[in-house]
N, C-alpha and C positions, 0 to 999 in steps of 0.2 A: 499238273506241274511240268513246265519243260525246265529242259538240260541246264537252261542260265538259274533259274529260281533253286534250284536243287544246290546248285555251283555255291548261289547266295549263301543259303540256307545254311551252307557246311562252315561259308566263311565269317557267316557273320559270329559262328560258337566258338571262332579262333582269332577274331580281329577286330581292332574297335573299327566299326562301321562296317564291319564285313571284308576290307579291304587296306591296303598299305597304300594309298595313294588317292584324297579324297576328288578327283581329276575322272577316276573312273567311272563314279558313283550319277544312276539314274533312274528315274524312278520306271518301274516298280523293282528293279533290278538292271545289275550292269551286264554289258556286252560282254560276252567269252569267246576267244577269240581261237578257230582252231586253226586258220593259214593264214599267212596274206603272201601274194605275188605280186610285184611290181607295183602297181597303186591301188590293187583290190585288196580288202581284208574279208575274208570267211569265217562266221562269227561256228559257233559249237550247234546251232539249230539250220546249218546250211544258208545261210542267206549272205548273198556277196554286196560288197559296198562299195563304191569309190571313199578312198581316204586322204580327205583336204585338214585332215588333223597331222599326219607323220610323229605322232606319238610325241604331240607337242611339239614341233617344230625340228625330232632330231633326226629326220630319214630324208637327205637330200635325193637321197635314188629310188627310195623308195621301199618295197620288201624283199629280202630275198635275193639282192641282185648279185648275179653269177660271180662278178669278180670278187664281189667282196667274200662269197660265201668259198670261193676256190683258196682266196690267197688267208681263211681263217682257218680252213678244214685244215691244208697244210699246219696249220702255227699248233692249231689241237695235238695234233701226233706228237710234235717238237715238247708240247709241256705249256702250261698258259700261265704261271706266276713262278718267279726266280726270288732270291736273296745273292743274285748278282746281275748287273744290268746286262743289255738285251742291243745289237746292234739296229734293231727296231725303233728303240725310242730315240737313237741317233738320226737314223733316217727321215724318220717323222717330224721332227723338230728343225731339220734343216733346212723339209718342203715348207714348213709352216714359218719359219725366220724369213723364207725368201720369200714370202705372195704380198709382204703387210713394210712400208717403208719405216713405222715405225718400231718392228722387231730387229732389238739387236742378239736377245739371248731370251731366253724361256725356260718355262716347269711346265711338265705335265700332273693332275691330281685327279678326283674320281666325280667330278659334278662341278653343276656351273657355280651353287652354290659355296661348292670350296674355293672357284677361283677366284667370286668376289671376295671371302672370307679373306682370301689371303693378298689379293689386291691390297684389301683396305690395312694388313697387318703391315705387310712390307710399305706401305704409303705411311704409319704410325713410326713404323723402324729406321725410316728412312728423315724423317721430317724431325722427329721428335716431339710431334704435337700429338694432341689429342683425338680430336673432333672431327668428322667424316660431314662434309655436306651433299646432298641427294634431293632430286627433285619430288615434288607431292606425289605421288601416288604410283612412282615407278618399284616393280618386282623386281628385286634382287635378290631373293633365298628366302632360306629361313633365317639366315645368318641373324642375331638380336638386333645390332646397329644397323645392318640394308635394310631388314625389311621393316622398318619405323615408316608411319604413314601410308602405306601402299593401300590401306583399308578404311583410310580416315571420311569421316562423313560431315554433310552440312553442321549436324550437332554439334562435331569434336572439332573438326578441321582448323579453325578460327579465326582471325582475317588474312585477306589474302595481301597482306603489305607483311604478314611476319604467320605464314602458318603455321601451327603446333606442332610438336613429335608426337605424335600416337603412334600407342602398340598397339600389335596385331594378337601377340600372343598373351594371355592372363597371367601375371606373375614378371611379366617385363620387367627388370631393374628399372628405377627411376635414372639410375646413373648412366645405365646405356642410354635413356633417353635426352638426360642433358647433353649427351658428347653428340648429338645428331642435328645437324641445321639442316632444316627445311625449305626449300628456295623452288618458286611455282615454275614449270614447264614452258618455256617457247614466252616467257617473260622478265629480257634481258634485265631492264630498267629495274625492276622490283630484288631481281634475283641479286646483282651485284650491289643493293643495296645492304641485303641480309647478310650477305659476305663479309661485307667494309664492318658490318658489326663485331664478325665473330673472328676476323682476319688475324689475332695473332695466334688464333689456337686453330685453325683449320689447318689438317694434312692433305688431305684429298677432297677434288668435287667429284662424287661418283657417278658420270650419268651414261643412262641409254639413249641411242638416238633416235630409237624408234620403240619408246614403249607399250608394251602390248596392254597395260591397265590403263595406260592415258590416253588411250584412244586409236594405238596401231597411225601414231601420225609421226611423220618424218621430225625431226627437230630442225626448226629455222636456224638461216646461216645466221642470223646477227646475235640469234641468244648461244649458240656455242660459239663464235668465236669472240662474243663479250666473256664468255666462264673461260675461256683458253688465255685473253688478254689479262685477267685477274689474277688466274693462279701464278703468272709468270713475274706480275708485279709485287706477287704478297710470296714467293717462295714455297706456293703451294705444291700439288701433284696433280695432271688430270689425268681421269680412272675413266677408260669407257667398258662398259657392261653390253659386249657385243654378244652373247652367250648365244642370244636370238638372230642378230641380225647380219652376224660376221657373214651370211650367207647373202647376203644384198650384193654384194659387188666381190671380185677374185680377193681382195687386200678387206674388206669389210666396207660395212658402213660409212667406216670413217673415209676412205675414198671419197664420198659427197662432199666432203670439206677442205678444199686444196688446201697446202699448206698448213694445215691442222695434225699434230703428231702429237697424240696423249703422250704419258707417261708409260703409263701401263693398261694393257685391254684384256677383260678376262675373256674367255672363251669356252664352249662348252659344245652340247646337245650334237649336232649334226656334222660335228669334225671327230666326232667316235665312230663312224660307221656303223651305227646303229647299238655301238655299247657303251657304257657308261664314262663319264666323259671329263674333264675340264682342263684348263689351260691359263695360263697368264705370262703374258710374255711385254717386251718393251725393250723401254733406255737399259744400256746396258747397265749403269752406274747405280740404278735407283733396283733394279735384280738381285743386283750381288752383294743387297742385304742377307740375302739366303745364301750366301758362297760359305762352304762348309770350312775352305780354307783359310778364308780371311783369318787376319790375328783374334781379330774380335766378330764374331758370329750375330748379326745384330736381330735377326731373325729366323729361329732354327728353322728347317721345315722339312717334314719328310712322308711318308704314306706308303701302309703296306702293299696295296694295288695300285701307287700310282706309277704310270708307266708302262703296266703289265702288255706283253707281247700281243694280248689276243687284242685288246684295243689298238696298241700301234699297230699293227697289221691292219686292221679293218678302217682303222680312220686317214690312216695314209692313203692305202688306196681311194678309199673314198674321194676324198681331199684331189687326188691327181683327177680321175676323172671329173672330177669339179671346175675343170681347165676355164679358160676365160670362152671360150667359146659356147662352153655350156651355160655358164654365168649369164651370157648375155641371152642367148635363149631363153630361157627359164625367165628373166626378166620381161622377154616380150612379151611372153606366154602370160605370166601375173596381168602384164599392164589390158591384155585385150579380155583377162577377167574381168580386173575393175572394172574396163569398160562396159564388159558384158554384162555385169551386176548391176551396172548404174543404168544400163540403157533396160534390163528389167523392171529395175524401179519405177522409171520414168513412165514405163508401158503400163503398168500395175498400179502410177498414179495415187501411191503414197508418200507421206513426210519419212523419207528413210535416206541412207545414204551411206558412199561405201567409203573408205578410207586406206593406204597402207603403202607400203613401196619393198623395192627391190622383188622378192618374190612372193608376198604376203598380202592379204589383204582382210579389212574386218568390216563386216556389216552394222548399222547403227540404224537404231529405231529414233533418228533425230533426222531433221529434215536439214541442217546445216553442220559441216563437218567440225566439229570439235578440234581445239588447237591446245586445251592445257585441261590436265585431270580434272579441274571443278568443271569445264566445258562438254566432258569426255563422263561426267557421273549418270551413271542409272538411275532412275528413278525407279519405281514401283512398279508401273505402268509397263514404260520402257523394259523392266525385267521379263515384265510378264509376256509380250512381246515375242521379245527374242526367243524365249522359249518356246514361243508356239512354233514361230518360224521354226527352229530346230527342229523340234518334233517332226514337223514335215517331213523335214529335209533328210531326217534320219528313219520317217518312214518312207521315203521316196530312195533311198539306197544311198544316203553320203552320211559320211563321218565328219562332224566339224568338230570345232574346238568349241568349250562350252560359252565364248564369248560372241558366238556368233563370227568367229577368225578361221580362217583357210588359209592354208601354206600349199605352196607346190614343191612337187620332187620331178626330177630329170624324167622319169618315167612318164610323165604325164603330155596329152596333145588336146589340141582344141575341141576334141569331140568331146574327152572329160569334161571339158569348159563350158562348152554349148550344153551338156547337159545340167551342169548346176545352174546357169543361167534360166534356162528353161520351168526348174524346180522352184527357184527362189521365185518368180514371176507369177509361179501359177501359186505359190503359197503368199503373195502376198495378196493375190486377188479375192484367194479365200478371208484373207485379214482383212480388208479394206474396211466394213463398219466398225472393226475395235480399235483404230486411231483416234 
């Protein structure tokens, strides 16, 4: 029995599956994690990893790093949660209004999933409509109404001129389901089709621009700035769900799309400095449905930890060190992954192929790069795959994400690169008869 199995053992008699977080779970048992510094994690049986996970996409610097751990030790001594605000969440908010042109005011709350939750509440408060539209198979939370479809399969899905709302979760409202339009990924033509149907009861299009289920692929300029010409013609809201990728560019993602300015963009994972997280900020006028002082209050909204000092403190800094210069770094750093990754492929002489942008990238057991979630679906096969490669690669010392997806943090330099480069190459040459 080692130290992880014992870990298991103890958790599986207190948790369903052993654990709070099914993300962790591997078999024969999960990693237990006793340090990490800078881009290594040190699991509880001494074995160090490079880590291209960052704990889901939320450690732009990485483990540990000194500034963030100086300027939280300080906030500890201070006291780490109030029932009076904090000149923290001032500060914080102010860095964060000025990096994004379309922040004119903001909320801080405790996860990315609260900030679509509340995205999509404030877009309902604001419009007076009902209905949220969201692309096939993009993660938004748990939230009932985001995460509609993100799981949907060839069986359920249904045609792709009008696809279905499936639930993820058993016991889904049918009525959440009908307030959900479904409209396909990186396909203007269809999408603003599905619109024009549901156009007088739609408040918000929710979308990411780089979903991590649909394949870790950029969104084309013509299919957002056709949802951007829509919502402006029917008085809708557009919602961007940057929670992931606000990390692509100083201002986010949305920077890719000049003159594109959502309504509202939530915001999460890697703007907490490695603590628990979320945000929504925007048009000033469509915010100040939560203004406490308005006559009429059109969206209460409030949260016992949200805002709390230890997170402004860590994610501010964070956030400054995240200057444009690092941004761009870290960006070139990802692009000579890709490359890296593709030009192993190429060497190793399988149907594979890599995908992703800003600082992100995802491996696919598909020999042409996928552009919308029915493109971007797993098979069986393809499953089993991936998983081999992982295995590999997490017994060759990297930590990925279970989709076969790599993130980079500041802390990272091309030698980390050159070695995963290296890893994936020789594990796919082990792979080459099972394509």
């Amino acid at each position: 029995m080692s130290k992880s199995s014992e870990l298991y053992d103890r958790g599986l008699k207190v948790m369903p599956g052993g654990c709070s977080r099914n993300t962790i779970l591997r078999k024969p048992h999960p990693l237990y994690v006793d340090k990490g510094e800078g881009c290594y994690v040190t699991d509880i049986e001494g074995v160090k990893r490079i880590d291209f996970a960052n704990n889901m996409c939320s450690l732009i610097h990485g483990h540990a790093h000194p500034a963030i751990v100086e300027a939280v030790s300080a906030q500890l001594a201070k006291g780490t949660a109030f029932t009076v605000g904090t000149e923290a969440e001032v500060q914080f908010a102010e860095h964060l209004v000025s990096r994004s042109e379309s922040f004119e005011k903001m909320r801080f709350v405790n996860s990315g999933t609260e900030a679509v939750m509340s995205c999509l509440k404030a877009s309902r408060a604001f419009t007076g409509r009902s209905k949220i539209a969201k692309a096939e198979g993009a993660y938004h939370g748990l939230y009932d109404y985001a995460e509609v479809s993100q799981t949907s399969k060839p069986e359920n899905w249904g045609d792709a001129d009008s696809p279905k709302s499936v639930p993820v979760a058993y016991g889904t409202p049918q009525a959440a389901l009908d307030d959900v339009v479904v409209i396909p990924f990186n396909e203007p033509e269809r999408a603003v089709k599905i619109l024009e149907e549901n156009a007088d009861d739609i408040a918000c299009v929710l979308l990411d621009l780089m979903p991590h289920r649909v394949g870790l692929v950029p969104a084309n300029e013509d299919f957002v700035r056709a949802i951007d010409a829509w919502v402006r013609k029917n008085g809708s809201l557009l919602v961007f769900d940057e929670v992931i990728t606000y990390r692509s560019n100083y201002g986010g993602a949305q920077e890719w799309y000049a003159g594109i300015k959502p309504d509202l963009t939530a915001m999460g994972k890697m703007i907490g400095g490695g603590f628990p997280v979320g945000a929504l900020a925007g048009r000033a006028e469509v915010m100040d449905v939560m203004d406490p002082l308005a006559d009429k209050v059109l969206f209460p909204h409030s949260g016992t930890f949200s805002a709390n000092p230890i997170t402004m403190t860590a994610g501010r800094v964070a956030m400054e060190l995240f200057d444009k210069e690092a941004v761009e770094r870290l960006n070139k750093l990802a692009l000579y992954a890709r490359n890296s990754i593709a030009e192993a492929i190429n060497l190793a002489d399988v149907p594979a192929c890599v995908t992703g942008g800003g600082s992100m990238f995802r491996i696919h057991m598909k020999e042409k790069a996928p552009v919308s979630y029915r493109d971007a679906y797993v098979s069986p096969k393809e499953s089993a795959l991936t998983k081999t490669l992982l295995d590999h690669l997490f017994d060759s010392g990297f930590m990925m994400i279970n989709t076969c997806s790599g993130v980079l943090s500041t802390v990272m330099t091309e030698v980390e690169i050159d070695k995963l480069a290296e890893a994936v190459h020789t594990g796919f040459k082990k792979m080459q008869n099972q394509f």
